[in-house]
N, C-alpha and C positions, 0 to 999 in steps of 0.2 A: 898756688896750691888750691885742688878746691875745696871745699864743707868735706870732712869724714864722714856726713850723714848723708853725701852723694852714692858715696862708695860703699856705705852699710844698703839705700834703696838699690843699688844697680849690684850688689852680691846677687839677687835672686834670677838674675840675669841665664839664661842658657847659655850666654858667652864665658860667665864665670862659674859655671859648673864645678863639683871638686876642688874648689878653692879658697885658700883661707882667707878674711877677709886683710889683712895685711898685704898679700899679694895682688887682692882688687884695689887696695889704696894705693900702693905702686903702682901700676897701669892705667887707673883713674885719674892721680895727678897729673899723668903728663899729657892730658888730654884739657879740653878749651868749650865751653857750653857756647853753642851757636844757636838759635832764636828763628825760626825759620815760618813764613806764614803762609796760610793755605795758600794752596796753587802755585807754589814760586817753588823752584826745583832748588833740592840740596846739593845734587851735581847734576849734567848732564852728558848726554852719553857723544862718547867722544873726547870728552878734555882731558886732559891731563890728571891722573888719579891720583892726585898733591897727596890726598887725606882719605883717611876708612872713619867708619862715625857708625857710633851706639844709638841707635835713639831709645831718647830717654822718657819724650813723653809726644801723644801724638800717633798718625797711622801715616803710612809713605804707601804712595804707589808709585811702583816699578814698573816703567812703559817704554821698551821697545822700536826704535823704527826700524822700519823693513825699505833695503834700497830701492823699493817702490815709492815710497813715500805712507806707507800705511803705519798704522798706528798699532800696538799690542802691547794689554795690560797683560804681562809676565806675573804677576801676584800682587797681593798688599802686607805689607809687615806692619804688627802692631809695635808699642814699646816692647824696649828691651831686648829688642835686634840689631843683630849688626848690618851694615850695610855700607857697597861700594869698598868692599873690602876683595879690592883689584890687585894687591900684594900677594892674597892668598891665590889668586886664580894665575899668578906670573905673567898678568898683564898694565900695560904702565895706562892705561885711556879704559875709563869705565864705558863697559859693554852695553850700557841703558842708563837711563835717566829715573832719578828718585823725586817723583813729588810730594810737594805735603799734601797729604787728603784733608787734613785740617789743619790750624795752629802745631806746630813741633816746634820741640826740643830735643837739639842732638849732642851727643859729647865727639869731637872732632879732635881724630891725632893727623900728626902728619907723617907720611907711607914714610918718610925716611927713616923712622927709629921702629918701624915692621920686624926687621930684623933685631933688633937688639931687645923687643918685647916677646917674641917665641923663642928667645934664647932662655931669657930669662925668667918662660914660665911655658912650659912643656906642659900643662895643663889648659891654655890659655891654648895654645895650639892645636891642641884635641879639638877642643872646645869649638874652634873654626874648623879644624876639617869634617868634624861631623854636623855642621849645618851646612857646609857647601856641599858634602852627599847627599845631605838630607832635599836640599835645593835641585839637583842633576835629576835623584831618582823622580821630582813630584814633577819637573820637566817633560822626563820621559813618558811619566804617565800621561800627562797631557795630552802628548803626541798620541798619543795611542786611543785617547778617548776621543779625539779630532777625528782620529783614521777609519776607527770602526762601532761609533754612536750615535746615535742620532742627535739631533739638535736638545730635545725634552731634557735626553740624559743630561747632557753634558753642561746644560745650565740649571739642573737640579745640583749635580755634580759640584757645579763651582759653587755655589750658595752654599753645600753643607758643607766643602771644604773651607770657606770664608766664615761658616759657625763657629768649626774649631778653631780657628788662629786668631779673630779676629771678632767674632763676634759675642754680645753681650746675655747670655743666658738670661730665657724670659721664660714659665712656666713650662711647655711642652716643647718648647720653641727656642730660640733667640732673636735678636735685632741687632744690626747691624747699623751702627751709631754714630755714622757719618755721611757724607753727602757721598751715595752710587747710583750713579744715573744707567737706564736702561743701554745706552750705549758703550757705558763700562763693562756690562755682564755682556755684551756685544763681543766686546774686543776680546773678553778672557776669555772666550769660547767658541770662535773662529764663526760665528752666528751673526747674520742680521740683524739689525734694529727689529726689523718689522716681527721677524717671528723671536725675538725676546718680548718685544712689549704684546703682542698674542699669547704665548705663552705666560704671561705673566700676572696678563687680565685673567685668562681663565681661569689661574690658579686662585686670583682672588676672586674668582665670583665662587669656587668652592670651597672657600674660607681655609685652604692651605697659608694664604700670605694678605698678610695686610699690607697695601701700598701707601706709598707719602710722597711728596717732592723731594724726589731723590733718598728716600728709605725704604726699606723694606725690613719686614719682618714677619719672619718665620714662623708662623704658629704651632708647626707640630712637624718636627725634627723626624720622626718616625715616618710618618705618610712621606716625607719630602723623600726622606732615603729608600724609602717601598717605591716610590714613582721612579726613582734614579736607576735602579735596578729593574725591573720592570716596567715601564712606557706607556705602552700599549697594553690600555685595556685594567691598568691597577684601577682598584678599587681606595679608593682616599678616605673612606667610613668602616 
């Protein structure tokens, strides 16, 4: 059984949306805290989808291969997302591999009693299929900013989209508070190293972004999303 004060921090959860906290202590208990350290995958893609897992504290990135052999960061979840939740999608081999982007901690059930936990909380079911929509439709956009944007956009794009989900609210700005290397904003956005880290110097030599070894941060949310929308030729003052 674990701490009831597991199950009062992970109510706030989007997973447990609409639900009492006695119903998150049901669903809580029968799950297991796993310990997971940066860079070492909580699944990978391909194995057998044994377990679906909350995380509890920590950021995962979700990466992709392509029967090429290429690599693709699909997005990052902060806490208090589900993930590898391969029961809901009606497939038994998780579709991608979940890294730790730093030290995590996850609450891990195993996919056998999937069924016997949406039985027993129609709430809890909602709850997953409206982030696996929520997951499809941010997909689709992607595709779509790939198809018809240019490079600038679409790594303004992924920066302000990784403010909201993930990122630390700074002043005008946010930071983003774990190790993202120029290669990562690479891979989310179908863009070369050479024109992100171009793109990224110019930005800071116009004091849009402060760079770090492996951080970044946002100075002025606004100008980032005036650039996104506009490209060519925005003005950043």
């Amino acid at each position: 059984m674990l701490k009831p004060n597991l199950s009062e921090l992970l109510a706030t959860s989007p997973a447990f949306a609409n639900m009492t906290l006695e119903e998150v202590e049901q669903i809580v208990s029968r799950g297991r805290l796993v310990e997971v350290e940066k860079e070492r995958p909580i699944f990978d893609q391909g194995m057998e989808a044994v377990s679906f897992f909350l995380l509890v504290d920590g950021y995962v990135r979700v990466v992709k291969t392509l029967p090429d052999g290429q690599q693709v960061i699909v997005r990052y979840f902060p806490s208090g997302e589900l993930i590898g939740i391969a029961p809901a999608l009606k497939v038994d081999r998780y579709p991608a591999s979940a890294i730790a982007a730093i030290d995590c901690v996850a609450l891990a059930w195993p996919s056998r009693i999937w069924p016997e936990i949406i039985q027993s909380s129609p709430a809890f079911l909602a709850n997953v299929l409206q982030a696996v929509g929520a997951r499809l439709q941010e997909s689709q956009d992607r595709l779509v900013e790939i198809a018809t944007q240019r490079a600038e956009q679409r790594v303004a794009l992924a920066l302000l989209s990784m403010g909201e989900k993930v990122g630390k609210p700074m002043d005008a700005g946010f930071a983003i508070d774990f190790p993202l290397s120029r290669q990562d904003i690479a891979e989310m956005t179908a863009t070369t190293l050479h024109t992100v880290s171009r793109l990224m110097a110019g930005w800071e030599r116009q004091g849009l972004v402060r760079l770090g070894r492996q951080k970044v941060v946002v100075l002025s949310r606004q100008k980032l999303a005036r650039l996104a929308s506009h490209p060519e030729g925005a003005s950043l003052h």
